[in-house]
Every structure is written in structure tokens, then in C-alpha cells.
C-alpha positions as CSV (number, residue, x, y, z in Angstrom):
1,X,40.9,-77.0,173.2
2,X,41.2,-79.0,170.4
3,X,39.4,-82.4,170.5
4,X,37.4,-81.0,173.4
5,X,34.4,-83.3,171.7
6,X,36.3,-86.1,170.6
7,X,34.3,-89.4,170.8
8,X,35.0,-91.7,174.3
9,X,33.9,-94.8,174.3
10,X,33.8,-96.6,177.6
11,X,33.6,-100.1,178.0
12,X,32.3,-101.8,180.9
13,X,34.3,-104.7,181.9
14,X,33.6,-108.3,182.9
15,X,35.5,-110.7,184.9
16,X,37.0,-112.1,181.8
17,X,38.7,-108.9,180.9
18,X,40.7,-108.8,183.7
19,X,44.3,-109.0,180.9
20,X,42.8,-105.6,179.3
21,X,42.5,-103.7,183.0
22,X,45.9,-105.0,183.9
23,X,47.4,-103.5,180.9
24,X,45.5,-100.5,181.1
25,X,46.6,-100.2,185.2
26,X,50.2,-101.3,184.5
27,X,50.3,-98.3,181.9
28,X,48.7,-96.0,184.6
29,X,51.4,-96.9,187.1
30,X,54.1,-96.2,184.6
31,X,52.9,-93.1,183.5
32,X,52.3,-91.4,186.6
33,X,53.6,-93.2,189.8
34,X,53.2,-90.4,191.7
35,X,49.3,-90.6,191.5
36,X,49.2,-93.7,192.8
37,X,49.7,-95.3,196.8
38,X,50.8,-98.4,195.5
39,X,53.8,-98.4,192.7
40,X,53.9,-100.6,189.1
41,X,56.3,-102.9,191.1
42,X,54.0,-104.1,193.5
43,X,51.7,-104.9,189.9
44,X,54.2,-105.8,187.2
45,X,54.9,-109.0,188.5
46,X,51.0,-109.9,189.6
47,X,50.5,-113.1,188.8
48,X,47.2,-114.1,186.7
49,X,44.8,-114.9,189.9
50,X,46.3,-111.6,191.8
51,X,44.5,-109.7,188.5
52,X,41.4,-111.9,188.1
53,X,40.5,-111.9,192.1
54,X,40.0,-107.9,191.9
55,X,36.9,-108.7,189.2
56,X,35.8,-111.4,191.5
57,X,35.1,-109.0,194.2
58,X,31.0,-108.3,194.8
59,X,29.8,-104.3,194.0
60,X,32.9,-103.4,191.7
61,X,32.1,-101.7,188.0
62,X,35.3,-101.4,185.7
63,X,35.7,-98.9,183.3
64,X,37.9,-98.7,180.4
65,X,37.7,-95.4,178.0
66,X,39.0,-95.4,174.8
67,X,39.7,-92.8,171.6
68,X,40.1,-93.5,168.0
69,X,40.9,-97.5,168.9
70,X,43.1,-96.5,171.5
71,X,43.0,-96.5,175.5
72,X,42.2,-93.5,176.8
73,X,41.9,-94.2,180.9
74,X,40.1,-96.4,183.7
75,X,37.8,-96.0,186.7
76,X,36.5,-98.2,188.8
77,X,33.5,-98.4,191.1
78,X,33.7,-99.9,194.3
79,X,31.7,-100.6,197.1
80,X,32.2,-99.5,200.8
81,X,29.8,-99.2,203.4
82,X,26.7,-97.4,205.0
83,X,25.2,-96.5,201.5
84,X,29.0,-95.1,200.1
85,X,30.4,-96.3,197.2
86,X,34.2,-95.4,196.0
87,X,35.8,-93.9,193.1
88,X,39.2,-95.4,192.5
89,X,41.8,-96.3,189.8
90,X,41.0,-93.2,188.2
91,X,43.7,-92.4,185.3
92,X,43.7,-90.1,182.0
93,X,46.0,-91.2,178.8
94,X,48.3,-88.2,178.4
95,X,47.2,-88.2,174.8
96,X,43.8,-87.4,175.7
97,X,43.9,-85.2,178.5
98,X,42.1,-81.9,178.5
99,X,39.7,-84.1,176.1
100,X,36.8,-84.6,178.2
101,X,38.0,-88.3,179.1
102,X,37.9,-87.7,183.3
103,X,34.7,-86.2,182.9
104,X,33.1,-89.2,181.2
105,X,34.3,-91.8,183.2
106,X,33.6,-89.8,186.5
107,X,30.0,-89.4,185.2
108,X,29.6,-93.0,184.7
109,X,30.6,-93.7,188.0
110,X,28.2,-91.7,189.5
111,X,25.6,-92.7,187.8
112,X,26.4,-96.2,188.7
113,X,26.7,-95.5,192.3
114,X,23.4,-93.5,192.1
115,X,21.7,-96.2,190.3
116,X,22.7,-98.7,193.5
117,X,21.2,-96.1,195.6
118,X,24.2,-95.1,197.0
119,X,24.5,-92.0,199.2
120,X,27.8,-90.9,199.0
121,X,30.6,-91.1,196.4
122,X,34.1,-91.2,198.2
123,X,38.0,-91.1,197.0
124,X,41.5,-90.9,198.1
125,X,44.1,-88.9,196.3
126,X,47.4,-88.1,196.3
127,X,47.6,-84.4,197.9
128,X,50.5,-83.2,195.1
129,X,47.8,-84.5,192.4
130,X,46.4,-80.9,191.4
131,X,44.9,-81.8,188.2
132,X,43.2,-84.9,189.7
133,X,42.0,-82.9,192.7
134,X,41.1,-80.1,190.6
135,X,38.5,-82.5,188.1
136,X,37.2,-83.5,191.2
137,X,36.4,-80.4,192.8
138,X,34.3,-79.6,189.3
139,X,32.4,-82.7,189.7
140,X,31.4,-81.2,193.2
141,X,33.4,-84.0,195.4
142,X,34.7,-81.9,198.6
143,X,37.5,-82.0,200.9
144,X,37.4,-83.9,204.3
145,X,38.7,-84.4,207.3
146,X,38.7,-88.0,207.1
147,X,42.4,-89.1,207.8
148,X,43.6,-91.9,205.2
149,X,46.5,-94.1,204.2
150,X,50.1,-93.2,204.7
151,X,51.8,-92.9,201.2
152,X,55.1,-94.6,201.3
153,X,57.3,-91.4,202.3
154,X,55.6,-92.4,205.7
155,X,54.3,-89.0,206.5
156,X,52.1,-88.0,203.7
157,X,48.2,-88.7,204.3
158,X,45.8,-89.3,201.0
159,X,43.3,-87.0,201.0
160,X,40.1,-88.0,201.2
161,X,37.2,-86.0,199.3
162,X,33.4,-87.0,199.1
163,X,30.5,-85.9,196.7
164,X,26.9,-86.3,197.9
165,X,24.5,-88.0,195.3
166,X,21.3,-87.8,194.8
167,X,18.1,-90.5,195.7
168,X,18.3,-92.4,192.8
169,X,16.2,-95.1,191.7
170,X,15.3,-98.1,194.2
């Protein structure tokens, strides 16, 4: 694959660059709606606090990758309960997929949740997701039975997949 190798760069963000996550989520949502629970409608229109309150929320780490200059996907971090923290927001530029940009910003993840001594990495996806579900499995995150939110067709369950971690440091 070409640009297998290609430098990412990931950027951690802070509370004041809430503008570059809402760009980088609102082009998510366009791209692939169908990856997401919630559409770009219910984000488009977000007014200015709506995107700043998410950074204001305790135990969250933002991720932004980028390529050449250019934005290459998001993760975020987030924390749950009983020692589990969450992987969500999780979205791949088409540009650079199959470029080693998922991997990164899973790794960071983990690593973050591992460094908060975290237990458990959790996520939701969208069942039809194959690609998503299919980096995830390689990062060793497993199916559950856990049930999870309805998707808006009002049948359809997000599936739930954990990834055990490791003791990390305390």
C-alpha cells in the first residue's frame, strides 16, 4: 500500500480548540453518516457553548491526526465507570485510509486509558461499519453482549466491543 508509512501527526487538543474538533467532526458526519448514531444535522447548527461544553467535560483526551498539513481523522477518549474508559468519535480522512491513520490514533487511546489505569477500553459501533469493526478486532477489542443504543431506524442496536488492557502505571 502506498503511503503505508506516511508520517501522522496527532495533536492532542485543549479546551480552546474546540473550533478545530468541530470542523474535523462536522467533516466526519458528512463523510460518512452512516458511521455515526447521531447525524451532521443534529451538529451543523451547534451553537459555540454546545462545542466548547464537550472539552469542559472531566477524563476526556481529544485527538486530531493529520498528513502533509492536512486532517487526517479524530478520536477521543472518554471516561466511563468502574476502571473503563471509552473510545469514541473515531473517523479516518478518505484520503488517508489504508495509511496507518486508525492504528495511530487507536494506539494513543490506549495508551491513554492505560496510563489512567484503566481496566477496560470500550466502544459502540455501527453493526454495517465493517472496516471500523474490522480495525478494531486487529487491535484485539471483542464483541459483546452488552445491548446499546437504538440507531434511528428504531431497531438497529450499536454493537458494543471491549479490549482488556493491561496494569499500567499507578
Amino acid at each position: 500500500m502506498e503511503g503505508v508509512n506516511a508520517s501522522v501527526t496527532l495533536r492532542v487538543l485543549t479546551v480552546d480548540d474546540w473550533p478545530a474538533w468541530r470542523d474535523a467532526r462536522l467533516a466526519a458526519l458528512a463523510d460518512a453518516p452512516h458511521a455515526f448514531r447521531f447525524g451532521v444535522e443534529g451538529w451543523r447548527n451547534g451553537g459555540e457553548q454546545q462545542w466548547h461544553e464537550r472539552f469542559l467535560v472531566p477524563g476526556t483526551y481529544n485527538l486530531l491526526a493529520e498528513m502533509d498539513g492536512r486532517l487526517a481523522g479524530m478520536a477521543r477518549g472518554v471516561r466511563a465507570d468502574d476502571g473503563v474508559r471509552e473510545l469514541r468519535s473515531v473517523w479516518v480522512a478518505p484520503a488517508a485510509r489504508g495509511r496507518g491513520v486508525g492504528d495511530r490514533l487507536i494506539e494513543a487511546v490506549v495508551s491513554w486509558a492505560t496510563t489512567f489505569g484503566a481496566t477496560a477500553l470500550r466502544l459502540s459501533v455501527v453493526p454495517a461499519n465493517e472496516a471500523a469493526i474490522a480495525l478494531y478486532r486487529r487491535h484485539g477489542f471483542a464483541d459483546t453482549d452488552e445491548p446499546d443504543a437504538l440507531l434511528p431506524d428504531g431497531v438497529t442496536r450499536e454493537q458494543v466491543m471491549v479490549k482488556p488492557l493491561p496494569k499500567g502505571p499507578t
